[in-house]
C-alpha positions as CSV (number, residue, x, y, z in Angstrom):
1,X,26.2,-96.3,15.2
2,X,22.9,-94.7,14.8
3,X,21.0,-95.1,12.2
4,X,20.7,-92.5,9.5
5,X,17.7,-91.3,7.5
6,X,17.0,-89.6,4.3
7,X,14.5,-87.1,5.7
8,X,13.6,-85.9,9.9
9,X,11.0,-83.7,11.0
10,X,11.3,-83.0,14.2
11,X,9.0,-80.4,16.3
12,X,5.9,-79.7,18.4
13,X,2.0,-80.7,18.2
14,X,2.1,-78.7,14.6
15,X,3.0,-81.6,13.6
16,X,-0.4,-83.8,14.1
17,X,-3.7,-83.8,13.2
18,X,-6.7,-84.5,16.2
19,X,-10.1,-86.5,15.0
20,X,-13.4,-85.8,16.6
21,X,-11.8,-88.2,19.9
22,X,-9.2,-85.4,20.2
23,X,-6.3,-88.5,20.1
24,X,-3.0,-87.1,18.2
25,X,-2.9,-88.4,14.3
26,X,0.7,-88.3,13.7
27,X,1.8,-87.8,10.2
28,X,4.8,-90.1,10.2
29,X,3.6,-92.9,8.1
30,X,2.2,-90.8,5.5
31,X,5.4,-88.8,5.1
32,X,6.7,-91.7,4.7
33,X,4.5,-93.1,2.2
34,X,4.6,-89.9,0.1
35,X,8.2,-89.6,0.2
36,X,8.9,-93.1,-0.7
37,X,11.9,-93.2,2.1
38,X,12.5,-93.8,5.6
39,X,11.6,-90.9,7.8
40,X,12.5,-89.8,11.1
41,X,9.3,-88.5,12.8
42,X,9.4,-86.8,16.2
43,X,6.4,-84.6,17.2
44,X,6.0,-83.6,20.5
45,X,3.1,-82.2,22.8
46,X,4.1,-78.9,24.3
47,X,7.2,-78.6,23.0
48,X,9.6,-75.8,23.1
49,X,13.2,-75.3,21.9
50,X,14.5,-76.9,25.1
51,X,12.6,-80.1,24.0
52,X,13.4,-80.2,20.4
53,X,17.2,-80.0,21.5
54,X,17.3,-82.6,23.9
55,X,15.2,-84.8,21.1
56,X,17.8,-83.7,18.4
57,X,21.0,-84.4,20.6
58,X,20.0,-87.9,21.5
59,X,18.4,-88.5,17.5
60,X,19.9,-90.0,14.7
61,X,21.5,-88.0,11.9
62,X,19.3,-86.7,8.7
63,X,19.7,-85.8,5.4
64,X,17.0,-83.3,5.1
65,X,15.5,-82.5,8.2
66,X,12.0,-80.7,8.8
67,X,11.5,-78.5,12.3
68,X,8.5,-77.1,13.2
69,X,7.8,-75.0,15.6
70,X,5.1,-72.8,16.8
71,X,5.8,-71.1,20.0
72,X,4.9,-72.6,23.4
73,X,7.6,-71.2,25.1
74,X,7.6,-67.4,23.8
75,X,3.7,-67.3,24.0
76,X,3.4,-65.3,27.7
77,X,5.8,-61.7,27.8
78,X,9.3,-61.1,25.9
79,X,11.0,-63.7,24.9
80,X,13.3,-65.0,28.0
81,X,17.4,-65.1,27.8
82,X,17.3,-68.8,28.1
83,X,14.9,-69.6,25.3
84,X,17.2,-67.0,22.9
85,X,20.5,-69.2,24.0
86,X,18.3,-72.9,23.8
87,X,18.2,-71.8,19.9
88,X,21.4,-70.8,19.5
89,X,22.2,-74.3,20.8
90,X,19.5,-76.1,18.4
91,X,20.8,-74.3,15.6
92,X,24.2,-76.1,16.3
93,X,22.9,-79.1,16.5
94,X,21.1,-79.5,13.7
95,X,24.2,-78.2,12.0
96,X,25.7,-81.0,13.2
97,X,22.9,-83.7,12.5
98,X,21.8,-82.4,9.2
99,X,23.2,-82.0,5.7
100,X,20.6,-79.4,5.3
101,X,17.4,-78.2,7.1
102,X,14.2,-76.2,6.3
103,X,12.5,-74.4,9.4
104,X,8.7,-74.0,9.8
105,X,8.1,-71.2,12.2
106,X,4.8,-70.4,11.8
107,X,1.6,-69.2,14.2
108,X,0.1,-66.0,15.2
109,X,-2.2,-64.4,17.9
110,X,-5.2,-64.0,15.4
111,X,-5.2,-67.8,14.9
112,X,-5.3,-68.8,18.3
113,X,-8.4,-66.6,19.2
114,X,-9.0,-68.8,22.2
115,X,-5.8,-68.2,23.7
116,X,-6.1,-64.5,23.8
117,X,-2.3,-64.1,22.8
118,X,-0.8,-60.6,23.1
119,X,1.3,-59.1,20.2
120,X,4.4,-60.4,22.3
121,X,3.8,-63.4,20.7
122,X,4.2,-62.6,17.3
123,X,6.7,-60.4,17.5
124,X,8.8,-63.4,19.4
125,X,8.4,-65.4,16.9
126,X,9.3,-62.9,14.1
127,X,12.7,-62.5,16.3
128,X,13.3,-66.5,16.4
129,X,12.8,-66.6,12.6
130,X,15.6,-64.1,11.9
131,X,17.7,-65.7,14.3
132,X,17.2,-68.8,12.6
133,X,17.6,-67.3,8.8
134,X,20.8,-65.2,10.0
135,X,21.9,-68.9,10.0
136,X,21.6,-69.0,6.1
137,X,18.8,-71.8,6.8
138,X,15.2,-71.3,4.9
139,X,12.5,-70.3,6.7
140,X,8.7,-69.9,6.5
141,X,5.8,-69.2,8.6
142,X,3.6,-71.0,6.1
143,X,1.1,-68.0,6.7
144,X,-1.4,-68.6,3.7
145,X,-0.8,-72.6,4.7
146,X,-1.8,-71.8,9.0
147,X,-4.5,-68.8,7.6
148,X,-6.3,-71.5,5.3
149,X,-5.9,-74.8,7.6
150,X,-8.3,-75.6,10.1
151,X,-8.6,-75.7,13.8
152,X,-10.0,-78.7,15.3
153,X,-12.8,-78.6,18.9
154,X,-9.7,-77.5,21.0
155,X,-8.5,-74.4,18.8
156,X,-5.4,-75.2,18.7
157,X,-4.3,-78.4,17.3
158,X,-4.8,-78.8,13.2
159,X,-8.1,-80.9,12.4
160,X,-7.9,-83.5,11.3
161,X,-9.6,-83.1,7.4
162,X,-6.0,-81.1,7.2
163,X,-3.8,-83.9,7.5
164,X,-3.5,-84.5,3.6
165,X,-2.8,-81.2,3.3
166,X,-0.1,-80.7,6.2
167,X,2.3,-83.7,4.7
168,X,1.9,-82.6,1.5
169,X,3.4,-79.6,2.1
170,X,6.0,-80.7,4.2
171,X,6.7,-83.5,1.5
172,X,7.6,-80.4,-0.8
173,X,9.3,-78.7,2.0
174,X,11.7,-81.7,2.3
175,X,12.0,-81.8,-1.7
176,X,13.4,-77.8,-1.5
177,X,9.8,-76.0,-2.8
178,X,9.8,-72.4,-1.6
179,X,7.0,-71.3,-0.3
180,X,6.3,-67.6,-0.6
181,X,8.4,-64.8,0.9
182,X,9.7,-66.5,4.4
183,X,7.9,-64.0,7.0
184,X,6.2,-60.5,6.7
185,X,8.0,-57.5,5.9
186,X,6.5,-56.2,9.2
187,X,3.7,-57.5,11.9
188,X,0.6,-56.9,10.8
189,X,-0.4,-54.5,13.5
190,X,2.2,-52.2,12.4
191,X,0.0,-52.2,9.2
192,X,-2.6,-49.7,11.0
193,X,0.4,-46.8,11.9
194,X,-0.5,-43.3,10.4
195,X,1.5,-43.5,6.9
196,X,2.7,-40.0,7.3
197,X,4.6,-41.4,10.1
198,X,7.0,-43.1,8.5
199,X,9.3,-42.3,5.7
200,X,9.5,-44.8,2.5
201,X,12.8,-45.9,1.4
202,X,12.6,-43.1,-1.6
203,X,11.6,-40.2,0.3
204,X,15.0,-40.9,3.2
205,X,17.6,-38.3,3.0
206,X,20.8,-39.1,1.1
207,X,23.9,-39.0,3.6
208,X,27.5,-39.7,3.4
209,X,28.7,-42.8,4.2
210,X,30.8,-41.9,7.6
211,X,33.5,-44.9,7.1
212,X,36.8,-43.9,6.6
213,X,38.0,-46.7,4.6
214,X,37.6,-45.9,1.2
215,X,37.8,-49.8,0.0
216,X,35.6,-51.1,2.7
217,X,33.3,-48.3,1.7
218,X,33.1,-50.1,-2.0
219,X,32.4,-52.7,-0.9
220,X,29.4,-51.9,1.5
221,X,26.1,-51.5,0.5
222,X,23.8,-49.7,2.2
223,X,19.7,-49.2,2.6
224,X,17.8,-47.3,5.3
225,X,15.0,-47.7,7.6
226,X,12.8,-46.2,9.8
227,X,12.6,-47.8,13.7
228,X,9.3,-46.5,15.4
229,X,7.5,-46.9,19.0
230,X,4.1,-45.2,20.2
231,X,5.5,-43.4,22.8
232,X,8.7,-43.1,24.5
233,X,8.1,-45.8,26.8
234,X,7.5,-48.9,24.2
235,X,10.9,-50.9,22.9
236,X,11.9,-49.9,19.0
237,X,10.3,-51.9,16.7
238,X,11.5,-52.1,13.0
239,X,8.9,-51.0,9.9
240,X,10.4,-53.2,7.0
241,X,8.1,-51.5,4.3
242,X,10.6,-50.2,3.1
243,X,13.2,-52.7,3.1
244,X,14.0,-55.4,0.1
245,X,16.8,-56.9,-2.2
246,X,20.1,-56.0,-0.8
247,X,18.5,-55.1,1.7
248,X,15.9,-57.8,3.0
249,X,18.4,-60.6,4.6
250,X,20.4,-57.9,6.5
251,X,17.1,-56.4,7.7
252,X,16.8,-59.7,9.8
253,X,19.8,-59.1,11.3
254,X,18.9,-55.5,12.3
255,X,16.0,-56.9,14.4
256,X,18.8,-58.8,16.7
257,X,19.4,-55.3,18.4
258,X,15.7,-53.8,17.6
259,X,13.6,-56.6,18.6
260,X,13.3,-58.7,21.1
261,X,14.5,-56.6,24.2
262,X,17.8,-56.8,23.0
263,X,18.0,-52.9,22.5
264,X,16.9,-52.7,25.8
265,X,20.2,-54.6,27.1
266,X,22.1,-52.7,24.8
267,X,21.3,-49.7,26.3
268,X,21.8,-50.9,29.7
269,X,25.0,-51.8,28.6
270,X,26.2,-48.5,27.1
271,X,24.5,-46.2,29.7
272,X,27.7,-45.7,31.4
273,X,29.7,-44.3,28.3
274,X,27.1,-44.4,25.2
275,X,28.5,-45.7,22.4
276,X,32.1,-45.3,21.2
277,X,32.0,-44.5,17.7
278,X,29.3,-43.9,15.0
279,X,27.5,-47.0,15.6
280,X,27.4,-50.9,16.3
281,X,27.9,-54.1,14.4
282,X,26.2,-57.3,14.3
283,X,28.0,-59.8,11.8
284,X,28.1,-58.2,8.4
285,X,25.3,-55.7,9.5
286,X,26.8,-51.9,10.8
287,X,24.2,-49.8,12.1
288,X,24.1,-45.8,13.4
289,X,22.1,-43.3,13.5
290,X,21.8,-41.5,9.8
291,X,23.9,-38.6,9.2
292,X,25.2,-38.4,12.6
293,X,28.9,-40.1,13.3
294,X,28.1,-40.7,17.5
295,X,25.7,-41.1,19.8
296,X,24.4,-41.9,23.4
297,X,21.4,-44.8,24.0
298,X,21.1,-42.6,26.9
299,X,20.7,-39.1,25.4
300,X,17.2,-37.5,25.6
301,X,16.8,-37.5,21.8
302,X,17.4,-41.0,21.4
303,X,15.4,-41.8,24.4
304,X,12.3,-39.6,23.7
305,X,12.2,-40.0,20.3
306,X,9.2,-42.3,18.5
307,X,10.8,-42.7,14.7
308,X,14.2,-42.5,14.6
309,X,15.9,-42.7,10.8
310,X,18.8,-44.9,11.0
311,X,21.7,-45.9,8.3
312,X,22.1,-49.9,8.0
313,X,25.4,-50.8,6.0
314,X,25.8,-54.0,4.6
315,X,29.4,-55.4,5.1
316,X,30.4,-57.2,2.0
317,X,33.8,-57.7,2.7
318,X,33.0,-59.6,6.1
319,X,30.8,-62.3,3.8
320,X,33.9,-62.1,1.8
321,X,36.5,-63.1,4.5
């Protein structure tokens, strides 16, 4: 039987440190030291989910464990099919090896200034953090941690005057500390869009709920946001501005169909018939279009359009059953 540990961090090269020789400084022993229990240390160069699964199918079972991952395999162009269904696999697994886990998915372009990283990259990794909190598992980019720490000669690996700094905080990881709010309402380059171009939460028309179930209707609760491209050829991106409380963990969801191409194989799906009904559900998340009961992915308007208003319900009742 293998053997179990009170704590696991498991991930890529974010988790070392590199010295003036540029040779790895792993953070195992001090983890160790600072937690004052056996830990199960795996970092590995280059990693992407594929690795961390293999590592965590073949690893022993945790108590807590700690992944962290920064994005070597959804740096280049939209995130790939195979990379999407790799974490849907990890996620089982460490389901299955861990009593509970906290997720570090941190990183973005401006950090990596040497890499000259497009905005796909964020925006990938914004997808594989709701993916991963849709799980119910706590996530954090560490963003005031990854803006503040230091790069060492290479510009990418931490340097290694951080590495006091790095276990620490993944010693109060392990030990359940919240850091901050997990990601970004919205990318920062959606920051810069003409204000007048999107509507704020209070200024959205008030619709009609178009369920017909007056008890499922009760028991819904419902926000709205604005999705938004440049022009007609970009994929909808969500603004989240405008999106908290209720609101906030079903907004994550929303970006399963909004973000990372999957509206675009949603509409290659439906291009045939449109959609049948008002709208489309993902778990306990019901989108549509505000104020209108139907309509086609294909139409002009929804094609054409560069902010479309739409109505996201909140299915209590699914949480429920």
């Amino acid at each position: 039987m293998a053997q179990r540990y009170p704590f696991g961090v498991l991930g890529d090269s974010s988790l070392y440190c590199k010295g003036p020789n540029k040779k790895p400084r792993k953070l195992g022993n001090r983890l160790q030291e600072l937690l004052g229990a056996s830990v199960w240390y795996e970092a590995i160069a280059c990693a992407g989910v594929a690795q961390l699964l293999h590592r965590i199918r073949s690893g022993p079972e945790v108590g807590t464990l700690g992944v962290s991952y920064f994005g070597n395999d959804i740096m280049l162009g939209p995130i790939k099919e195979q990379v999407e269904a790799d974490w849907r696999e990890f996620i089982r697994a460490v389901k299955l090896k861990s009593q509970q886990a906290v997720f570090v998915i941190g990183g973005f372009a401006a950090k990596y200034r040497g890499l000259e990283l497009s905005a796909d990259y964020d925006h990938n990794l914004e997808y594989v953090r709701s993916l991963v909190e849709s799980e119910g598992f706590y996530v954090t980019d560490l963003r005031q941690k990854v803006q503040k720490w230091r790069l060492c000669s290479d510009g990418v690996h931490w340097h290694d005057d951080e590495k006091e700094d790095v276990c620490a905080t993944w010693v109060r990881l392990l030990q359940g500390e919240v850091f901050e709010a997990p990601f970004p309402d919205f990318p920062e380059e959606t920051e810069a869009v003409e204000e007048d171009s999107m509507d704020s939460l209070e200024s959205l028309p008030k619709r009609p709920l178009p369920l017909e179930d007056s008890e499922r209707q009760a028991k819904t609760k419902t926000f709205s946001v604005t999705v938004f491209r440049q022009n007609p050829y970009d994929r909808l991106g969500i603004r989240m501005e405008a999106v908290s409380g209720e609101g906030y963990s079903s907004a994550a969801r929303v970006r399963k169909i909004l973000e990372g191409g999957l509206i675009d194989r949603w509409n290659r799906m439906q291009e045939e018939n449109g959609l049948h009904g008002w709208g489309v559900q993902v778990d306990d998340v019901i989108i549509g279009m505000n104020g209108q009961h139907e309509f086609s992915t294909s139409s002009l308007e929804f094609q054409t359009a560069t902010v479309l208003n739409l109505l996201v319900m909140r299915d209590t009742s699914y949480i429920e059953a």
